[in-house]
C-alpha positions as CSV (number, residue, x, y, z in Angstrom):
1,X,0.0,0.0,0.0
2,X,1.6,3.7,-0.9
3,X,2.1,6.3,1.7
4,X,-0.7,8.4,0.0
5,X,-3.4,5.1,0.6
6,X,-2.3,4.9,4.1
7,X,-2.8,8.0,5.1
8,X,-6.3,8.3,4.0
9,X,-6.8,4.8,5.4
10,X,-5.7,6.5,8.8
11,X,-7.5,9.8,8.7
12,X,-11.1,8.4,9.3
13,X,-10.1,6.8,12.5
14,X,-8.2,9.6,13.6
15,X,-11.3,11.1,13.2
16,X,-13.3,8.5,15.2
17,X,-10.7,9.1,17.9
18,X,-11.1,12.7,17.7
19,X,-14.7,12.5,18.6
20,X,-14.7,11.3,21.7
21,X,-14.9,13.6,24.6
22,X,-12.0,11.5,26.9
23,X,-9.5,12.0,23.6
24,X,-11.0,15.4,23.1
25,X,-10.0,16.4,27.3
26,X,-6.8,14.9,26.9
27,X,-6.1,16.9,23.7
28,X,-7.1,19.8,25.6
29,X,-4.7,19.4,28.5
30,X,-1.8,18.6,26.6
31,X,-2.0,21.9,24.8
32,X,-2.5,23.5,28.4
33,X,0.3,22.0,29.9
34,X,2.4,22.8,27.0
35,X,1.2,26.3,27.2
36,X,2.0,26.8,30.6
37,X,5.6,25.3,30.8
38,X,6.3,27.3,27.3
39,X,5.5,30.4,29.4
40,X,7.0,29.8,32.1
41,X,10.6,28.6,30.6
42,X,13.5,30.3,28.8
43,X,11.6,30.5,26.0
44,X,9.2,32.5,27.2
45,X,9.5,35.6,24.5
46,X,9.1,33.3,21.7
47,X,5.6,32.6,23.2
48,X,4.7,35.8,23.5
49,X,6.2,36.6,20.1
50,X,4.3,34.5,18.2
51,X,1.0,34.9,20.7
52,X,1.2,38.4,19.8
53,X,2.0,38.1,16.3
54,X,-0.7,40.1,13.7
55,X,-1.7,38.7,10.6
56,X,-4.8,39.0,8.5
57,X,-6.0,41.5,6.2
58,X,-6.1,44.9,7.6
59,X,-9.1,46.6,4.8
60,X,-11.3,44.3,6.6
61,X,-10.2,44.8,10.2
62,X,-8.8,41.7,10.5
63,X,-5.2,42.2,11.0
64,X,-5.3,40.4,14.4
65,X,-3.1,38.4,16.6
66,X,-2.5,34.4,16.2
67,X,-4.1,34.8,19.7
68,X,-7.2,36.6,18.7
69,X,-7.6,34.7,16.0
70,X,-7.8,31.6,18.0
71,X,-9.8,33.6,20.3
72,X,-12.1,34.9,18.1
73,X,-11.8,32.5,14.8
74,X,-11.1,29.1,15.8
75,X,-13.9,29.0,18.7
76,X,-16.6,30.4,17.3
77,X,-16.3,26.5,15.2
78,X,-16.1,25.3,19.0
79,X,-19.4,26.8,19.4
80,X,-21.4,26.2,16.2
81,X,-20.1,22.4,17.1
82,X,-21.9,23.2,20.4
83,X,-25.1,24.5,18.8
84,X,-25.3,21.8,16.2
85,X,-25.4,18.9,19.3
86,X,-28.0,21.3,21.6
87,X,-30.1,21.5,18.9
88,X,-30.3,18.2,17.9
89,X,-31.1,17.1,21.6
90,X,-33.7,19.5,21.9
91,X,-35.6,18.7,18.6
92,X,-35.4,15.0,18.6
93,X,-33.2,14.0,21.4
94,X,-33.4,14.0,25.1
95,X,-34.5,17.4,25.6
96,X,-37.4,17.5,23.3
97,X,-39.3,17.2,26.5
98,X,-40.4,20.6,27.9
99,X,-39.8,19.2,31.6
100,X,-36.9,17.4,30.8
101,X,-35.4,21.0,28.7
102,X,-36.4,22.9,31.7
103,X,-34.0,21.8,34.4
104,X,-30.7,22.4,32.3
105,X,-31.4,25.8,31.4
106,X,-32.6,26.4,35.7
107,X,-29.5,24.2,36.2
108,X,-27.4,26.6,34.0
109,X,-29.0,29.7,35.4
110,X,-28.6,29.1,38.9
111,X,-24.5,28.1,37.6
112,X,-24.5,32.1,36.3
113,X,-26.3,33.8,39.1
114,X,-24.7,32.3,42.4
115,X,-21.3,32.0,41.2
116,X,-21.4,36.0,40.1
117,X,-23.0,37.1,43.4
118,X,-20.2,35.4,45.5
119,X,-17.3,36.2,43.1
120,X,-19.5,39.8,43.4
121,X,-19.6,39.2,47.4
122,X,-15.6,38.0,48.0
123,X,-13.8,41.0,45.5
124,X,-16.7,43.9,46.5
125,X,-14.4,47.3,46.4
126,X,-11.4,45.6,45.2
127,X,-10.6,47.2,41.8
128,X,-11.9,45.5,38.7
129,X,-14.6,43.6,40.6
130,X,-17.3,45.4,38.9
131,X,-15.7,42.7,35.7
132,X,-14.4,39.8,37.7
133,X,-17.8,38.9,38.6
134,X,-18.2,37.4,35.0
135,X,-15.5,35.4,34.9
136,X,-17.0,32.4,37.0
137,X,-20.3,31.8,34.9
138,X,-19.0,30.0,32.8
139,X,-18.6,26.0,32.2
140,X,-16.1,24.4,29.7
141,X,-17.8,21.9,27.5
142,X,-15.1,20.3,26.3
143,X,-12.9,19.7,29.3
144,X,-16.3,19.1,32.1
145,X,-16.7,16.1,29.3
146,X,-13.7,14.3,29.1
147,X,-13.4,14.7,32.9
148,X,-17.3,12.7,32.6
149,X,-16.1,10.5,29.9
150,X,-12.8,9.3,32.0
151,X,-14.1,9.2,35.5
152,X,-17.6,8.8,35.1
153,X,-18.2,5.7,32.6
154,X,-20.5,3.6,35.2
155,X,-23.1,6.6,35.1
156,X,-26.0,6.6,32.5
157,X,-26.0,8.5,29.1
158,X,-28.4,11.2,31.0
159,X,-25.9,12.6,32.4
160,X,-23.8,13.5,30.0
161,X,-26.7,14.9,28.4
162,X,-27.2,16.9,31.2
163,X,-24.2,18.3,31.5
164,X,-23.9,19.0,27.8
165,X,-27.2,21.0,27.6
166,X,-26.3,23.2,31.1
167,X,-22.6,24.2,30.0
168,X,-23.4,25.3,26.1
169,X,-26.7,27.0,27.8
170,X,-24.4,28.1,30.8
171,X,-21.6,29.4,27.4
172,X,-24.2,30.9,25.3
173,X,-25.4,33.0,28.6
174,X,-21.6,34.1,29.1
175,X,-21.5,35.0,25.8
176,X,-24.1,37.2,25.7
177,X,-22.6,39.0,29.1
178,X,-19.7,39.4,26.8
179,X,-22.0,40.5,24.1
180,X,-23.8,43.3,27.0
181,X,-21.1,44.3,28.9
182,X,-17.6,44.1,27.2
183,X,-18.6,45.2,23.7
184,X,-16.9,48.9,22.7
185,X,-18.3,49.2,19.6
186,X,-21.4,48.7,18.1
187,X,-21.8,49.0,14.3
188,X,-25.5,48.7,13.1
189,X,-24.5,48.3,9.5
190,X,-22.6,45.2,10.3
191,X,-25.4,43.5,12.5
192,X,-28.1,44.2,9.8
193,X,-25.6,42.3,6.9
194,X,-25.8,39.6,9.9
195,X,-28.9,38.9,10.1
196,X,-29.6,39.0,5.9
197,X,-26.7,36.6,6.0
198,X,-28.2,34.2,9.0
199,X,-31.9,34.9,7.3
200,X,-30.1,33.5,3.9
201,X,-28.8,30.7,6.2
202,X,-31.8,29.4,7.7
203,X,-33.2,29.7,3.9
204,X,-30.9,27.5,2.1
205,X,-31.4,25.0,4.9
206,X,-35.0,25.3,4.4
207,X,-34.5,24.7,0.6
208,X,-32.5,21.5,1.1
209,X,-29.6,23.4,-0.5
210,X,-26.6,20.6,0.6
211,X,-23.5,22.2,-1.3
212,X,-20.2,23.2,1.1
213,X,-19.4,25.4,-1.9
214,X,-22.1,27.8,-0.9
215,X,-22.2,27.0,3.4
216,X,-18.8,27.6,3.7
217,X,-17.9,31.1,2.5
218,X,-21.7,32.0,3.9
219,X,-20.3,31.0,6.8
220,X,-17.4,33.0,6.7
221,X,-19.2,35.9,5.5
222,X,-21.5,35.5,8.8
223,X,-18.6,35.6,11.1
224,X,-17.3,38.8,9.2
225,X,-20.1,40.1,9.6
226,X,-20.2,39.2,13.2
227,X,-17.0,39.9,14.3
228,X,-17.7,43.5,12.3
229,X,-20.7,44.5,14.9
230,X,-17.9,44.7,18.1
231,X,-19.8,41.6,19.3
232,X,-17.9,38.7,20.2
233,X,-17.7,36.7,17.0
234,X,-18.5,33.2,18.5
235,X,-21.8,34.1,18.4
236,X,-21.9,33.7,14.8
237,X,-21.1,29.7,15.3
238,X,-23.6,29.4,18.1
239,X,-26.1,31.1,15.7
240,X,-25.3,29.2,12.6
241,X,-25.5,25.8,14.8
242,X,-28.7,26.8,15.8
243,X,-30.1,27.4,12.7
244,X,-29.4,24.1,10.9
245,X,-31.5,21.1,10.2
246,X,-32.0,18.5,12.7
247,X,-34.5,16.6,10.8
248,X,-33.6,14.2,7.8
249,X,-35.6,13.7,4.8
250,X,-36.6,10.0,4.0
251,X,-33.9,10.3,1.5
252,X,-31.6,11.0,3.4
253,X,-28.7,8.8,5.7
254,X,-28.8,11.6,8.0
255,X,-29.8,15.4,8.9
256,X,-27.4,18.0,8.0
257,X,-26.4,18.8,11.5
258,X,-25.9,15.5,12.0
259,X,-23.2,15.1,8.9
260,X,-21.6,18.4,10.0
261,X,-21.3,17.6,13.5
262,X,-19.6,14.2,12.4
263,X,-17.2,16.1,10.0
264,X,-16.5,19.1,12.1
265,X,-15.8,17.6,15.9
266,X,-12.4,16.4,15.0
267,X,-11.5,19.9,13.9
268,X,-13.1,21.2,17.0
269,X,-11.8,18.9,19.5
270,X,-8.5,18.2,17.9
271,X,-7.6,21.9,16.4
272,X,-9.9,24.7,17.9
273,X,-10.2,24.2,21.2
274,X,-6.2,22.7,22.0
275,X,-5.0,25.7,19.9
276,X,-7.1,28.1,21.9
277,X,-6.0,26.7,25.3
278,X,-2.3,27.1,24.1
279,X,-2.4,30.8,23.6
280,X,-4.9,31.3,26.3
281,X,-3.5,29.3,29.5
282,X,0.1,30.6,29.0
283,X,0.2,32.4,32.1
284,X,3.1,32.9,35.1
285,X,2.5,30.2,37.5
286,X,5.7,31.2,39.2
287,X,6.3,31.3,43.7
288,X,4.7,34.7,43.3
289,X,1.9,34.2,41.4
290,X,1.0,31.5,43.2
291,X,1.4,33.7,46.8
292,X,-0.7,36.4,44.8
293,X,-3.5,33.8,44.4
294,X,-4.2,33.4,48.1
295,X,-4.2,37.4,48.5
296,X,-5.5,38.9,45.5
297,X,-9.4,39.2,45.7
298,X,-9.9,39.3,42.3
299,X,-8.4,35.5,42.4
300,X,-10.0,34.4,44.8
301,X,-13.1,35.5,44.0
302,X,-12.7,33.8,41.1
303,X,-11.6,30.4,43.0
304,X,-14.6,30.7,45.3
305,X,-17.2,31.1,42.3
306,X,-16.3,28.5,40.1
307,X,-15.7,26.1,43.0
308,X,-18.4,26.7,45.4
309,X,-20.8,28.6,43.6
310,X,-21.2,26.6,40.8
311,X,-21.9,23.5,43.0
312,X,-24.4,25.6,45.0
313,X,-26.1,27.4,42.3
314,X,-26.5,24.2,39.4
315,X,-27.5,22.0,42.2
316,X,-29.4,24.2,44.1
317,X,-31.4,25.2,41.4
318,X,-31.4,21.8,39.8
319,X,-33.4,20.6,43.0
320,X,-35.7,23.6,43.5
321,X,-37.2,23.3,40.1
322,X,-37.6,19.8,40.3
323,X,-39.5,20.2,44.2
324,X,-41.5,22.9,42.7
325,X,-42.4,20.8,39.8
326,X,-40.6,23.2,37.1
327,X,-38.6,20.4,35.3
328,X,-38.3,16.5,35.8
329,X,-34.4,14.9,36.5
330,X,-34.0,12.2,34.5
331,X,-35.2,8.8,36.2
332,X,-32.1,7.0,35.9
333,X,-30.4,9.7,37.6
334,X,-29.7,9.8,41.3
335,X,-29.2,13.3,43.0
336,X,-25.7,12.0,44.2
337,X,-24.8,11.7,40.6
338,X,-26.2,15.0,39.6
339,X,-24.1,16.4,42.5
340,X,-21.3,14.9,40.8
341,X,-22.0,16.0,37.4
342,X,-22.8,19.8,39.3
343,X,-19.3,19.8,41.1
344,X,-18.2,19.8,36.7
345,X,-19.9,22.9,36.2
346,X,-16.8,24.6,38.2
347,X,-14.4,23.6,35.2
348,X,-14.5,27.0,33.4
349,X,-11.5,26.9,31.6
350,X,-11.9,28.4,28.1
351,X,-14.6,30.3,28.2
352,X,-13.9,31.8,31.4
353,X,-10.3,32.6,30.4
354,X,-11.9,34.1,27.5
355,X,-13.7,36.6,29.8
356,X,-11.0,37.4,31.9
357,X,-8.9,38.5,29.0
358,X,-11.8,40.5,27.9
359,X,-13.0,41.7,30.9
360,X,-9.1,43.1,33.1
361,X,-6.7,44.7,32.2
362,X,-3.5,43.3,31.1
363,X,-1.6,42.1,34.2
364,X,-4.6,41.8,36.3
365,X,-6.1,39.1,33.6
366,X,-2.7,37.2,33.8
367,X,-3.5,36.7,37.7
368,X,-7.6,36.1,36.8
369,X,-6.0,33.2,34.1
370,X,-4.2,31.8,36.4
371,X,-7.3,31.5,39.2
372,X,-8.9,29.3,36.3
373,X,-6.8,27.6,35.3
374,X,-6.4,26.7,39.8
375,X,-10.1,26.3,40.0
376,X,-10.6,24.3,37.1
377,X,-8.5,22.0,37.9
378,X,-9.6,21.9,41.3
379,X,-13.0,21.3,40.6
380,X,-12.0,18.7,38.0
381,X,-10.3,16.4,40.5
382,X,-13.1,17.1,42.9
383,X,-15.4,15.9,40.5
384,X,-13.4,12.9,39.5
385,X,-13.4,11.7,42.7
386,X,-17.0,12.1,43.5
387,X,-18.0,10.7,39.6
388,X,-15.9,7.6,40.7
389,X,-17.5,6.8,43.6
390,X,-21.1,7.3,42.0
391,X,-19.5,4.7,39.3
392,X,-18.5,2.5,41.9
393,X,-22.0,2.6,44.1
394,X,-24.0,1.6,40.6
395,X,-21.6,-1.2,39.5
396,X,-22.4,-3.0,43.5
């Protein structure tokens, strides 16, 4: 067999691999770990040389930096990934049930609300807490499910559900904060050529239109567009997932978001989101800026929400809305489990790094980045621990 053969014998279960949300965290904290030590060595100008470094066409306002375009580019195909899956669940999947749709959105507002007001409550008067607040609400998708995937295999497919539908609800709620309070600019001209662009979107979907000839530089042309308003342009690939077919014809193998999802999650999990976390987690981690965590209100305000108050608020609000008959928790779940799968909610990670870069000031983000990355990983072993004992308990 020639090289050429073998290669595209390999590249489909590469792609398989890819898929997978344990391959997919592992990915993930490679590029994290390899971000962090790069910062944090010798060679830590290089990283901030090429971090920094602008490239992109400057008549359309896109002469940004290979960070920013990670940032900006490379998750928004995180996100339409996201959008894709949540839709599908809530048209024909789990979630088509009102009651059973109900209590991750609860779930994922109580994860927003009672996370801010502590983070609010522990850095009140310290200076940038009127931003920091923000930085807790969110959940990372990506990571919370290969932490599930890994440690939490005896548990029922339920909860992964769960946790899926309450940390892309829980993202798209922290985007819009980013949307609301961290915009600058706000060009009217460029939102209207958004929504003739989405409008022509949804059409062609409507139409059955199937060719990547005409999706992909539509799509393009909607994150331009996007990215063009000031907003934060991952909201054009949360809006475009949102927007595409869930349902297949009798002709067809499968619905479009279905094939796309399939095609694009290796690129997502393998590319976007590792490449993201490399420019984004490379952060001092030195003596002092560990000592500053333990000071700094700011950090631990960040600390506290993600590892407290997301616990206390998705929980919390979990079980009030089922007791007040708001939502229904899946049967097979137990509330130990979805205490587990709660204590996940406090991996932030990308999302919430992306906020504190938005949200501070240079050097105060570097310390925010670091809290994160702290929490995160706390609440990830936390988790871990609590998923493998659930495991354990259903396998007796």
């Amino acid at each position: 067999m020639s090289r050429a053969r073998r290669a595209a014998a390999v590249l489909p279960d590469l792609a398989r691999y890819l898929r997978t949300e344990t391959v997919g965290g592992m990915v993930l904290l490679a590029a994290t770990a390899v971000a962090l030590l790069w910062a944090n060595s010798p060679l830590d100008e290089s990283y901030r040389w090429l971090r920094d470094l602008q490239v992109g066409p400057e008549p359309l306002h896109l002469n940004l930096t290979v960070g920013e375009w990670a940032k900006d580019g490379l998750l928004a195909l995180f996100f339409f990934v996201a959008g894709l899956e949540l839709k599908r669940e809530l048209v024909v999947g789990e979630l088509s049930d009102r009651k059973a749709a109900t209590l991750p959105v609860i779930a994922a507002l109580g994860g927003m609300v009672v996370p801010a007001g502590i983070a609010l409550a522990v850095s009140w008067g310290a200076p940038g807490s009127a931003q920091a607040w923000a930085i807790p609400v969110a959940t990372d998708i990506a990571f919370a499910l290969g932490v599930l995937a890994i440690t939490g295999s005896g548990l029922p497919n339920s909860a992964r559900i769960f946790l899926l539908s309450l940390a892309v609800v829980d993202d798209l709620g922290a985007i819009l904060v980013i949307a609301v309070l961290f915009t600058s600019t706000f060009d009217l001209l460029a939102v209207a050529a958004a929504v003739v662009l989405l409008a022509l979107y949804w059409y062609l979907q409507r139409r059955r239109v199937t060719s990547s000839w005409i999706y992909v530089p539509l799509a393009v042309a909607v994150w331009i567009a996007v990215h063009s308003t000031g907003v934060h342009a991952t909201i054009a690939g949360v809006a475009l997932g949102l927007l595409t077919r869930v349902r297949r014809d009798r002709y067809e193998p499968e619905a479009p978001a279905v094939r796309l999802e399939h095609r694009l999650q290796p690129w997502s999990a393998g590319l976007a989101v590792p490449v993201f976390a490399l420019f984004a987690a490379g952060v001092p981690v030195g003596a002092d800026a560990l000592a500053a965590l333990t000071t700094d209100r700011i950090a631990l305000a960040v600390i506290v929400g993600l590892v407290v108050g997301k616990l206390l608020g998705i929980f919390g609000f979990s079980l009030l809305s089922v007791r007040f008959g708001l939502a229904s928790k899946p049967k097979d779940l137990a509330w130990r489990d979805m205490a587990a799968v709660s204590m996940l909610g406090g991996v932030g990670f990308t999302v919430s790094l992306l906020i504190a870069e938005l949200a501070l000031p240079k050097e105060t983000a570097e310390l925010a980045k670091a809290a994160v990355l702290v929490a995160s990983a706390a609440a990830a072993l936390l988790a871990a621990v609590m998923l493998i004992k659930r495991s354990r308990a259903r396998d007796t």
